[in-house]
Structure formats: structure tokens, C-alpha cells
C-alpha positions in Angstrom: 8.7 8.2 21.6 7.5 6.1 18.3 8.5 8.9 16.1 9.2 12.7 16.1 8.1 14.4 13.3 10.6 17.6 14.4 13.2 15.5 14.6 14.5 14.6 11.4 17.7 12.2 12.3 15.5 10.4 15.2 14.9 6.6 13.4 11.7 4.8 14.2 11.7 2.2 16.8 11.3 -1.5 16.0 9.2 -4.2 17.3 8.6 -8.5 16.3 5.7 -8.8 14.2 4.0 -11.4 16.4 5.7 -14.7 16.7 7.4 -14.5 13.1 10.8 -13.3 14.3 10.4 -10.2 11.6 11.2 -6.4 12.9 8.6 -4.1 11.7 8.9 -0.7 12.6 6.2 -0.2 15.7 4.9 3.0 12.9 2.9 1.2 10.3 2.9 4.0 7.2 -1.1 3.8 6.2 -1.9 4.8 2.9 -5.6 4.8 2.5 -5.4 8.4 1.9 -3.6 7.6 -1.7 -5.6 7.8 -5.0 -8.3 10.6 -3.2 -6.4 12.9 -0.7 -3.0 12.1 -1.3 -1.8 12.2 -5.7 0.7 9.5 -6.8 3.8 12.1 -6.2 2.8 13.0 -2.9 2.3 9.0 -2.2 5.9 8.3 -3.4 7.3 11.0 -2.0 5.6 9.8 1.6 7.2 6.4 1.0 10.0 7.7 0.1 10.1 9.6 3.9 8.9 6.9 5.4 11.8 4.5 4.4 14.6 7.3 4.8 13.6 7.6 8.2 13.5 3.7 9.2 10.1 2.5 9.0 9.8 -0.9 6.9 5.9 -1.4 7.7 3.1 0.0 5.2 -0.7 -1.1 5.2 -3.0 -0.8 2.6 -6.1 -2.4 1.2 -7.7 -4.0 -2.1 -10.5 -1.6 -1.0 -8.5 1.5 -0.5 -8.3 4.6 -0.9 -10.8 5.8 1.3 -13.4 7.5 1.0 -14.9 5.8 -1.4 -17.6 7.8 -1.7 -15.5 9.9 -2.7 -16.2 10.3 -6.8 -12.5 10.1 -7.2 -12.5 6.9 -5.4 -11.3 4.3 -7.7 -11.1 1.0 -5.9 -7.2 -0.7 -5.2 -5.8 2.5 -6.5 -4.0 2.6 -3.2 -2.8 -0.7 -3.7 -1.2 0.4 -7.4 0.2 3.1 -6.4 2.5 1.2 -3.9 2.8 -1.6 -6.9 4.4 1.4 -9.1 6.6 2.5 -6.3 7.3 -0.8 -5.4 8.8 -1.6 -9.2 10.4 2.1 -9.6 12.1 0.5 -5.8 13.6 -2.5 -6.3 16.2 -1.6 -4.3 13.7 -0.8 -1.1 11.2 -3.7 -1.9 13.6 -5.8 0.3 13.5 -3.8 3.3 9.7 -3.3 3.0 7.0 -5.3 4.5 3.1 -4.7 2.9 0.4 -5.2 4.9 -2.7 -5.8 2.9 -6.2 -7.2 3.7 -8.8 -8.5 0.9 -12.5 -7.7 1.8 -15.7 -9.8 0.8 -18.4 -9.5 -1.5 -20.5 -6.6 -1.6 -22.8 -6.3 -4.5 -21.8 -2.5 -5.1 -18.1 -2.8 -5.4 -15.7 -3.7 -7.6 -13.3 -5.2 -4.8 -11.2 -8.6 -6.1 -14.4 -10.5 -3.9 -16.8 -9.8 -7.3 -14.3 -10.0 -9.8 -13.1 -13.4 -11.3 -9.5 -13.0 -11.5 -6.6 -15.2 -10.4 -4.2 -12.4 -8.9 -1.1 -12.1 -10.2 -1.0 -13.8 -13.6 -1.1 -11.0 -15.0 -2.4 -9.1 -17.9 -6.1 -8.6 -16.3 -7.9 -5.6 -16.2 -10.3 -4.2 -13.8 -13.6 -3.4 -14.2 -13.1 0.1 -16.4 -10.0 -1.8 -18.3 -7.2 -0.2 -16.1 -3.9 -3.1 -16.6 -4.3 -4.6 -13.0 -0.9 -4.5 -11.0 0.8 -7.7 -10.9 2.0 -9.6 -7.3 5.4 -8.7 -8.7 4.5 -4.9 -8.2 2.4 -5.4 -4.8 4.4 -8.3 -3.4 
């Protein structure tokens, strides 16, 4: 199997990510769930699992969390929340590999595809003046 989630010593199997010669763990974490379903501590704590247990592959999503119609739903609040675990981590940043995936413009959202920013120079703010996270936190 993948993973056992009874057995706690059982590491995740690895596999190439495509032709780049990298080893991902075949378990990609999703975190869509963080920022609605999941608070920040649970997140961390998830990552936290995740890592201890051999898996080096998360995903998430400018648009995330989901559902965003979800009034709690603040868009790329997923994406933070791995950007603050990412700089409390430096020491697991290395051993991490972050999917992400930027959508395109839709009218009603305030996805990066309607704001003019330059990611990662820092200092911006998103639409209700939340600090935006920096490549250094996501990347």
C-alpha cells in the first residue's frame, strides 16, 4: 500500500515526478480543506504528520481553500497558511516540494488573475489589506 494510516512507523512510498529526476512521495498532502474546514493549528499540525511520516509532496492553490462559498472562504488562505508553516520550517522547506496552480480571471474573485501584483516583491496586500505572503514563505 501507498500509506497506512494504522500503521504509524510504515513510510510513504516514493515515485519520479515525471521526467525531472525528483522523488515525490506517490501521497500528495492536499490542503484545500485549510482556512474553512481545517484552522491554522490543525493545518500545521497535518504538515507536521505528513513530513514525520515521509511524504515531501503538498498541493495547494491561489484559489483555495475550498468551498468558497463558504462565508469563511477567504481566497489563498490555504496558500498562507503553508507560507507561515513554511517560515516557522526552515528546516523542512528543503525536503518539501509545493504544488501550486494559478487560476484565470473571473470577474467575482479576488484570485492573483484580477489583482495587479507582481508576486513576491513583497509588501502587497490583498484585496481586504491582509500583508500578502511573500515567494520566500510559499516557495
Amino acid at each position: 500500500p501507498l500509506f497506512d494510516l494504522f500503521n504509524n512507523n510504515m513510510p510513504l512510498v516514493t515515485r519520479k515526478l515525471g521526467s525531472s529526476g525528483v522523488d515525490v512521495s506517490a501521497v500528495c498532502l492536499g490542503t484545500m480543506t485549510f482556512g474553512v474546514q481545517v484552522d491554522e493549528p490543525l493545518a500545521h499540525q497535518i504538515l507536521d504528520e505528513f513530513i514525520r511520516r515521509g511524504g515531501n509532496f503538498i498541493d495547494t492553490a491561489e484559489m483555495y481553500p475550498a468551498p468558497s462559498s463558504d462565508p469563511r472562504a477567504k481566497v489563498g488562505s490555504t496558500e498562507e497558511i503553508v507560507g507561515r508553516w513554511n517560515a516557522k520550517n526552515k528546516d523542512k522547506r528543503s525536503k518539501v516540494y509545493i504544488a501550486t496552480k494559478v487560476s484565470g480571471f473571473n470577474p467575482n474573485s479576488n484570485t492573483a488573475g484580477n489583482r495587479k501584483l507582481t508576486l513576491g516583491t513583497g509588501g502587497e496586500r490583498l484585496p481586504d489589506g491582509a500583508p500578502k505572503p511573500t515567494l520566500a514563505q510559499l516557495d
